[in-house]
Each structure stands twice: as structure tokens, then as C-alpha cells.
C-alpha positions as CSV (number, residue, x, y, z in Angstrom):
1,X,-8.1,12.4,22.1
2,X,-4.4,12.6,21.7
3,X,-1.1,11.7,23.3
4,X,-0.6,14.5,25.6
5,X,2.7,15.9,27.0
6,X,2.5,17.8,29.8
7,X,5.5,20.6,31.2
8,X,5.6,21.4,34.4
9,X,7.4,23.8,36.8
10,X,7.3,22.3,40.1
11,X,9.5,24.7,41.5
12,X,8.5,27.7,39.1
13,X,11.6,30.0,38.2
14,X,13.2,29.1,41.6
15,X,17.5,27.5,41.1
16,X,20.3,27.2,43.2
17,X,22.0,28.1,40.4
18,X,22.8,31.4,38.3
19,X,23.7,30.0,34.5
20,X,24.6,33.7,32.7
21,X,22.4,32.4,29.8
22,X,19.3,31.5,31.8
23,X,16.2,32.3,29.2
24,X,13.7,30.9,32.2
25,X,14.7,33.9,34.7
26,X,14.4,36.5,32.0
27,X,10.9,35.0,30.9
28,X,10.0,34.9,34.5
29,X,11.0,38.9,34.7
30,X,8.7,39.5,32.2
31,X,5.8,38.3,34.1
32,X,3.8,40.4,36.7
33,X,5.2,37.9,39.0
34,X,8.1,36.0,38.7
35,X,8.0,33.1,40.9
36,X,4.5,31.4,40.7
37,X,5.2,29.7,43.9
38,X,5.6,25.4,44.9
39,X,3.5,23.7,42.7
40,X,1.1,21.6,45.5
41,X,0.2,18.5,45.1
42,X,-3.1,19.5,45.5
43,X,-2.8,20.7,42.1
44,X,-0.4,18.5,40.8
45,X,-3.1,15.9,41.7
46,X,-5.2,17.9,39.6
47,X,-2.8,18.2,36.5
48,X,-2.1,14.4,36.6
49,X,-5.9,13.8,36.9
50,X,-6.9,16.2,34.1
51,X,-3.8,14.9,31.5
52,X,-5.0,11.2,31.8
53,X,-8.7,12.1,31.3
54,X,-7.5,13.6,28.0
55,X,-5.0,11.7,26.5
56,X,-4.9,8.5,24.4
57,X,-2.3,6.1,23.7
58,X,0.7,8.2,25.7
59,X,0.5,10.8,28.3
60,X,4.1,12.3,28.8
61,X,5.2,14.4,32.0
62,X,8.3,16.1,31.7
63,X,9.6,18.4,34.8
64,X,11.7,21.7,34.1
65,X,12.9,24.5,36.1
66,X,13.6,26.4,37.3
67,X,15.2,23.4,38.8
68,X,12.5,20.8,39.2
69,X,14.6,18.8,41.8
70,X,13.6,21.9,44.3
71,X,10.2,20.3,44.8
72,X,12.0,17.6,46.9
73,X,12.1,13.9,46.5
74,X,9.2,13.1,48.2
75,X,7.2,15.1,45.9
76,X,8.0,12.7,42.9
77,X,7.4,9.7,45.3
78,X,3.8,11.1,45.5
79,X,3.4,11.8,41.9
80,X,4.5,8.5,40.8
81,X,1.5,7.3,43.3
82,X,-0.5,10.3,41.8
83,X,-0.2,8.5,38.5
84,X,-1.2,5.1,39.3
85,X,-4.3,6.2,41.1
86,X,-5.2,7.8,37.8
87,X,-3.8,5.4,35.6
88,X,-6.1,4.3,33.0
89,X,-6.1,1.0,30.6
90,X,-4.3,1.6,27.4
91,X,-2.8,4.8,28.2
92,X,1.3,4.7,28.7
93,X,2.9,7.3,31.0
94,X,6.3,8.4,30.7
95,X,8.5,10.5,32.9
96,X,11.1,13.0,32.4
97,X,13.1,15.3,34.3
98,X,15.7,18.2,33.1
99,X,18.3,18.6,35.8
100,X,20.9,20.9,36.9
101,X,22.1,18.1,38.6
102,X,23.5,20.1,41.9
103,X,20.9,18.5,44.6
104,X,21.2,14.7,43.1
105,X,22.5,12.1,45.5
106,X,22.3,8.5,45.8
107,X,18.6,8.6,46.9
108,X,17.7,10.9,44.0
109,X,19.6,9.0,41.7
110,X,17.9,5.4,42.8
111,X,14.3,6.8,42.9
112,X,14.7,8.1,39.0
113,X,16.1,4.4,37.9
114,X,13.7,3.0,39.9
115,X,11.1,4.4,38.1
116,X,12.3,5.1,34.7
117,X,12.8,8.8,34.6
118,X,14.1,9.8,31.3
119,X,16.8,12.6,33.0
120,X,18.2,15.3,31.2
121,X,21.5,16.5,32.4
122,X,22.6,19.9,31.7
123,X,26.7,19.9,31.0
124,X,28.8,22.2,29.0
125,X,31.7,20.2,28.3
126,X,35.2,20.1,30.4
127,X,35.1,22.1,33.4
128,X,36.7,25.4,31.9
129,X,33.9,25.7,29.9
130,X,31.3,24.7,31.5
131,X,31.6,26.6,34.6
132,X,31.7,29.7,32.4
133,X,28.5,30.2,32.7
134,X,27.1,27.4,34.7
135,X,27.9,28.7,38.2
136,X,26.0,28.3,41.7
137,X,24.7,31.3,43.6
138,X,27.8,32.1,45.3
139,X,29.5,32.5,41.7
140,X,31.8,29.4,41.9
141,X,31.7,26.5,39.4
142,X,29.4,23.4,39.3
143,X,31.3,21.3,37.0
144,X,32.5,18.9,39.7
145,X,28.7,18.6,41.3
146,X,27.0,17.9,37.6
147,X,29.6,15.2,37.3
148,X,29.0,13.6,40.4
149,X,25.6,13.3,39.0
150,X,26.4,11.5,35.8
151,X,28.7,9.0,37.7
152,X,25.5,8.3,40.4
153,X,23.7,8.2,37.0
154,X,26.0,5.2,35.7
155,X,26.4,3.8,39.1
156,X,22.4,3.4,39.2
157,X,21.4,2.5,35.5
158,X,19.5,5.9,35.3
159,X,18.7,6.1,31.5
160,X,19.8,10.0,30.7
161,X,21.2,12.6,27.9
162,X,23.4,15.3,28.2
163,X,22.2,18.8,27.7
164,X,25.1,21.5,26.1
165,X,23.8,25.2,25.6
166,X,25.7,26.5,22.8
167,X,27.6,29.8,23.1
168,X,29.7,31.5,20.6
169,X,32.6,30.3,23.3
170,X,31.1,26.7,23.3
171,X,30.4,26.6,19.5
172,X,34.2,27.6,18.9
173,X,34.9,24.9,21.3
174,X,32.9,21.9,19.7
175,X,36.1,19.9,19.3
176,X,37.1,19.6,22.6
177,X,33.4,19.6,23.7
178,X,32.8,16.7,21.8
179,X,35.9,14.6,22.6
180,X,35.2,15.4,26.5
181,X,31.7,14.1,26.1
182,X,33.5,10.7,23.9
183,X,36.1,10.4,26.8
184,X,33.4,9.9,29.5
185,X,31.3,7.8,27.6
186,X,28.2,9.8,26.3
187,X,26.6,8.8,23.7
188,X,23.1,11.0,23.9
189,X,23.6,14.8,23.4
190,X,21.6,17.8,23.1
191,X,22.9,20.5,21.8
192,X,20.3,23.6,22.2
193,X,21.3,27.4,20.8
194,X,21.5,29.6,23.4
195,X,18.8,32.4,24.0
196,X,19.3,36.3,24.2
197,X,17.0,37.7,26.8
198,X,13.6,39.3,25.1
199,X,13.0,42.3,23.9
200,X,17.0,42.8,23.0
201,X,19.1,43.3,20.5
202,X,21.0,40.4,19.5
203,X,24.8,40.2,20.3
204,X,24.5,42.0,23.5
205,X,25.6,39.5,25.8
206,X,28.7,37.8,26.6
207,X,27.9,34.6,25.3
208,X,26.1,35.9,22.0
209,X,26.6,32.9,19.4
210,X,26.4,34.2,16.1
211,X,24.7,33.2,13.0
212,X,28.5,32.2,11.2
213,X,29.7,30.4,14.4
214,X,26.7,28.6,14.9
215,X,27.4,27.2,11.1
216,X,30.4,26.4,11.7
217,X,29.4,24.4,14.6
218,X,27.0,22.5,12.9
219,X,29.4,21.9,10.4
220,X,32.2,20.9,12.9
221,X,30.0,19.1,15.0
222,X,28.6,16.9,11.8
223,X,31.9,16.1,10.9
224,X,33.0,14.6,14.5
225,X,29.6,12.5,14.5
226,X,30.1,11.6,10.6
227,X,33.7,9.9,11.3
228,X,32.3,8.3,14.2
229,X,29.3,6.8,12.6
230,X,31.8,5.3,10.0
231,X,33.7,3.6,12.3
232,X,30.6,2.2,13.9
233,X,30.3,4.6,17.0
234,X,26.7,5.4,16.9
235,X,26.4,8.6,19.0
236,X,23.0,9.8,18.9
237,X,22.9,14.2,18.8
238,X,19.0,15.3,18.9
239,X,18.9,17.8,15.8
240,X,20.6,15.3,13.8
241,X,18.1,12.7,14.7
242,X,15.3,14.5,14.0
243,X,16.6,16.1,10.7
244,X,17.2,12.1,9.6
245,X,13.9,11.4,10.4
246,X,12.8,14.2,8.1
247,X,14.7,13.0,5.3
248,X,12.6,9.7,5.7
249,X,9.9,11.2,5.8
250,X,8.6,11.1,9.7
251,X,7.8,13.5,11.6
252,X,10.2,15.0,13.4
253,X,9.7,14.9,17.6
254,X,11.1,18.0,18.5
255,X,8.6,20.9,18.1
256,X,11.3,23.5,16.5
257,X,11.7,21.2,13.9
258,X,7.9,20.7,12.7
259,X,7.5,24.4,10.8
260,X,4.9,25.6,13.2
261,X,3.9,25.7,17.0
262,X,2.0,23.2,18.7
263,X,0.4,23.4,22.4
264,X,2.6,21.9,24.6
265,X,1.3,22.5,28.2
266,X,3.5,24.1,30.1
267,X,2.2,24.1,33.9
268,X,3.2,26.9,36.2
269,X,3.8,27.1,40.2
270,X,0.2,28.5,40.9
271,X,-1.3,26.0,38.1
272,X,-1.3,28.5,35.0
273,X,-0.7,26.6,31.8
274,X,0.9,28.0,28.6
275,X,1.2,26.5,25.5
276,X,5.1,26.8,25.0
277,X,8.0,26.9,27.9
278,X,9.5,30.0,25.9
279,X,6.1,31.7,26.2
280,X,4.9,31.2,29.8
281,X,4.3,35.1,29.4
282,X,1.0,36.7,31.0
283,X,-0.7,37.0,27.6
284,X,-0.2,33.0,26.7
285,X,-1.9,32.1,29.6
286,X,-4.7,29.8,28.5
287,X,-5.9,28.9,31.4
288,X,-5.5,27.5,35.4
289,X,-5.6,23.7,35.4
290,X,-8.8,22.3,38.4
291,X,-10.8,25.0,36.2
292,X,-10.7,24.8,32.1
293,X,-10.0,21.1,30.8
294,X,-7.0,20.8,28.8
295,X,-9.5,20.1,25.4
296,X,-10.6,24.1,26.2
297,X,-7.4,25.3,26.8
298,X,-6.0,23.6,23.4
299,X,-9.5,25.0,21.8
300,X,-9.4,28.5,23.0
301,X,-8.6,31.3,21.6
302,X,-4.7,31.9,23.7
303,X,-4.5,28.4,22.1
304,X,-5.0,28.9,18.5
305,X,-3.8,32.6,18.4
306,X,-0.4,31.1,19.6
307,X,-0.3,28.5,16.8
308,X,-1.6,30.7,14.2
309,X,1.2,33.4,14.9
310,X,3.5,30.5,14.1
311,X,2.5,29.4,11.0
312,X,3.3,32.2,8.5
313,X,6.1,31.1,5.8
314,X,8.1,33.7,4.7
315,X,8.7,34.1,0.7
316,X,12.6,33.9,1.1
317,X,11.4,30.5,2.6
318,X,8.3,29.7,0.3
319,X,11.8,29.7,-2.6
320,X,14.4,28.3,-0.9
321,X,14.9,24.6,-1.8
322,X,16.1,23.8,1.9
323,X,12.4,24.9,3.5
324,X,11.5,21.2,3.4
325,X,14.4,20.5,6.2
326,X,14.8,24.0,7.5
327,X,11.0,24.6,7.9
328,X,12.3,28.1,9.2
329,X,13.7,26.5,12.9
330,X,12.2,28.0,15.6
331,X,9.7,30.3,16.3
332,X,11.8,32.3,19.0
333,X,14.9,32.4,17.4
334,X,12.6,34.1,14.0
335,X,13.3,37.9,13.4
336,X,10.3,39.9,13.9
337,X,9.3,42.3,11.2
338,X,7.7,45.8,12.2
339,X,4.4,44.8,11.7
340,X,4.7,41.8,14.6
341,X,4.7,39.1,12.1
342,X,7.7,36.8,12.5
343,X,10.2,36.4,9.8
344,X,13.0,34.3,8.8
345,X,14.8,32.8,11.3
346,X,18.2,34.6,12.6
347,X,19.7,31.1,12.1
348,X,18.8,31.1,8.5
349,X,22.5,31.5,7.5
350,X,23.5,28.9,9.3
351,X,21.1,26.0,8.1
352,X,21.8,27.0,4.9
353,X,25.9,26.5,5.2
354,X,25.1,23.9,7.0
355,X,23.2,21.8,4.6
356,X,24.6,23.2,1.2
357,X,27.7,21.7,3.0
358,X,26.7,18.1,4.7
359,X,23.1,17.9,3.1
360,X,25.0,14.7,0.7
361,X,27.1,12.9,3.8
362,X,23.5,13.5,6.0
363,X,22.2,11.6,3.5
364,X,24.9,8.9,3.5
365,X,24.5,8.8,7.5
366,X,20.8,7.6,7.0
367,X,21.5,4.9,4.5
368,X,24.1,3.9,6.8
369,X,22.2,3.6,10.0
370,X,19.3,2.2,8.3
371,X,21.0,-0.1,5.0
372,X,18.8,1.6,2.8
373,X,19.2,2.8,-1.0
374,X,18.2,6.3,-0.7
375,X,16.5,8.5,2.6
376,X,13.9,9.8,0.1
377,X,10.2,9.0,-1.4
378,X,8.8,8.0,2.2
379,X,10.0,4.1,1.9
380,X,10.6,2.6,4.9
């Protein structure tokens, strides 16, 4: 059995907010119904139940939106119970939660300390950038209600990160992005490419980031962190994690990262699973948790069909001396060719400024960090 990490959608597609950028509402749209409804606990009983029979070692529940805080606090109180009903010898279970952060208050933010929910907060920088896109239903900005979650966060001890979507607008911005996020004091950042709705061409929407502003922003972006790191600020940015980790020859934890698809069990409103939260499509559900186990779903055919889609290598890639970093990115962002089979990433540009660029001083940042000769051979 394995560690297992379960996604789930308490709240389905439903927000209180309207982020231009949001890829979960235009997934949703593309289902025959777009709100799945409350996840019960009735079946949340059943997922938390079904996720410890099968894991080993770790079993990892993360809750996304939608906006996850919808379900109400006193569904979290009952899955925390949930959990230690089912708890089993051996088997670690972690929490996590990625947050708008427009319903927390002081009784939100002491229940997540409390019990060591790992919170992701989702902030665009300074308020005239954030609240370009980031606004509530009635159009107006959310800036000041996000912050007043970070400083309940602080006030609490709630262990979280911050969450940026990058826009062309935002990637242009990185400077003063970065320096906002130094001023108030955070030092774990996400920064995640934003998504084009499916089906479309890309560069139709307003906040279209291109393939030479999204290299520059990794370049930019480096930089900042690079002169930090050398004056001992440790501020720790996901991608550049993981890509360190690759250069020491670990496996990297965030799926875009690995080269190919993995299952990841994405859990919907009615109890549907999918095996990716960019996929939670019709034809990638595997099945309804309370009626396949989640060894069938991750044997069945949805499964494997899913991973095998994922795992051709283009022959740009198969030559290019960066594939061993790169590994292509991921699997949404890849251009499809007209056959269906996916094709290099629409990114590919970018990594390849990118580390043509900084690969050297990434290298430097890892024997820094770590005191040791060279990142290379698998020596630890």
C-alpha cells in the first residue's frame, strides 16, 4: 500500500468569489453538471474510511474549492473526529486547506492551528494587483479580507504559504510582488502559471501570460531569491524547491515536476473521484467513493489511460539537454498535436531561458543551502 493523498471538494465549484482566472469554474462548465453539490459527511465518512484502509506510512487530505471553507467550520470539527475514529497505527495523517481567505475569522483561524492545518493562502501581491482579478461577487476587491486572514494567521501560529497566480500583469510585476511579500514577512510562496480556459486559443484573455514574460519572470524572480539567499534570507518559492531537489537527485513533490501524471484523487461534491484537479472532467471519472476502493480506481482503466496519456516524451525533449530538469512541466500547460497526443509544453521557451540563464547560480543556491561540493551524482 502507499502513502495516499486525497483532494477533496467539499464545497464542489461553489466561491464567494469571482477571480477572472478561475480554471475550477471553467472545468466545472465543462461537466454535465457543474456543481456536484455539499460533500456529506456521510460520504466524507466514507472517503476518510476508505483512504486509511489504503494507505501506508502517510495518508494526506488536502481541501480545495471551489472554496473549501463553504462547508462550514463545523464540518472540519467532524472530520478531524472522522479521522481519529479511523485512525490506524503507523499511519500519519496530515491536513491541508487552500483558502481564499474571505470567510476566516478568529474561530476559523484557531480551529486550523489547533489542529495543524497546513493553509494555503491565495494572494496576488499589493492590493492594486491583487484585486485585479481577485474580486468578490459584487465585483469589488478582496485584498483587505485576504489580509485580515494572514494577520489572524500570525496572530494564531497557523503554519501557512502564500499562493500568487501569475499573469502576464503579475509576471511584469514580480519586483514589487516580491518586495510586498518581503515587507509583510513571507517567507513560503507559491507561485502557480495561470490557466487559459479549455478548449481555447491561447492569449485570449486578459490576463494571458506569455511564454517570454513568464521567462522573464522566472529569471527576475530567481534573481530577487538568489540575493536574498546570499545575505542569509532563506525564503522558500515551491518550483525552486523542487527543481533543487532535482538537482540532488530526489524526487521532486510537486506532480508537474515528476515528467508524467500520477493519480491523485481528487474527490467531488456527490463523491466522484478523478485522478487530477485539472481533469475532474466526465470522462476521468474513475469511480464514486462507498462503491470502488481506491486500489480499483488507481487499477482501472480511467486510471491508467490518464497516466499513460501523460507519459509520451517528445523528440525535441528526448534531445534537449535540459529534459532532466524540465521533464516537459506540465501536462495541461503541453500543446496538443492533431492526433490528441500531447506535445512540448507551451512553457518550453521559458524553462529553457530560464535555465540556460541561472542553471550555474541554481546550482550555487544548492551548495549554499546544503554546504555541499557539487548538487550532482546523487550524494547526499
Amino acid at each position: 500500500m502507499p502513502a495516499v493523498n486525497v483532494l477533496i471538494k467539499p464545497a464542489s465549484s461553489a466561491c464567494n468569489m469571482a477571480c477572472a482566472y478561475c480554471f475550477y469554474r471553467d472545468v466545472a462548465e465543462h461537466r454535465e453538471h457543474a456543481f456536484e453539490g455539499m460533500l456529506s459527511l456521510e460520504r466524507m465518512e466514507q472517503v476518510i474510511a476508505a483512504a486509511m484502509e489504503y494507505a501506508e506510512g502517510i495518508c494526506s487530505f488536502a481541501f480545495q474549492g471551489g472554496e473549501p471553507t463553504l462547508a462550514g467550520l463545523e464540518f472540519y470539527r467532524s472530520v478531524v473526529e472522522l479521522q481519529k475514529k479511523y485512525a490506524r497505527p503507523g499511519v500519519r495523517i496530515h491536513n491541508a486547506i487552500q483558502t481564499n481567505g474571505y470567510c476566516i475569522d478568529e474561530a476559523w483561524a484557531a480551529f486550523l492551528a489547533e489542529n495543524h492545518f497546513l493553509v494555503g493562502l491565495s494572494l496576488d501581491g499589493p492590493a492594486e494587483l491583487h484585486n485585479l482579478n481577485r474580486k468578490d461577487r459584487a465585483g469589488k476587491g478582496t485584498f483587505n479580507r485576504v489580509m485580515h486572514a494572514a494577520k489572524l494567521f500570525d496572530r494564531y501560529h497557523v503554519e501557512y504559504n502564500i499562493l500568487c497566480v501569475v499573469t502576464g500583469k503579475n509576471a511584469r510585476s514580480i519586483g514589487q510582488i516580491y518586495h510586498f511579500y518581503q515587507k509583510q514577512g513571507f517567507h513560503w510562496l507559491q507561485f502557480i502559471p495561470c490557466l487559459e480556459p479549455l478548449d481555447s486559443q491561447r492569449g485570449g484573455e486578459k490576463y494571458h501570460l506569455s511564454c517570454r514574460e513568464y521567462g522573464d519572470f522566472l529569471i527576475r524572480l530567481f534573481d530577487l531569491w538568489f540575493d536574498d539567499l546570499q545575505k542569509g534570507d532563506y525564503v522558500s518559492i515551491r518550483h525552486l524547491d523542487n527543481w533543487m531537489s532535482i538537482l540532488l537527485g530526489e524526487r521532486p513533490e510537486v506532480c508537474s515536476m515528476t515528467g508524467c501524471c500520477s493519480v491523485q484523487f481528487v474527490v467531488e461534491g456527490d463523491g466522484g473521484v478523478y485522478p487530477c484537479d485539472f481533469y475532474v472532467l466526465d470522462q476521468w471519472r474513475m469511480g464514486t467513493v462507498g462503491e470502488q476502493s481506491f486500489a480499483q480506481m488507481q487499477q482501472g482503466e480511467v486510471a491508467q489511460a490518464f497516466i499513460q496519456a501523460s507519459l509520451r516524451v517528445p523528440e525535441e525533449c528526448r534531445k534537449c539537454s535540459l529534459y532532466g530538469i524540465c521533464r516537459n512541466g506540465c501536462r495541461r500547460d503541453r500543446l496538443a498535436l492533431e492526433n490528441g497526443r500531447l506535445d512540448r509544453n507551451f512553457y518550453c521557451e521559458a524553462y529553457r531561458a530560464f535555465f540556460t540563464a541561472r542553471g550555474r547560480q541554481l546550482e550555487q543556491a544548492v551548495r549554499l543551502i546544503l554546504g555541499r561540493r557539487s548538487p550532482y551524482g546523487g550524494t547526499k
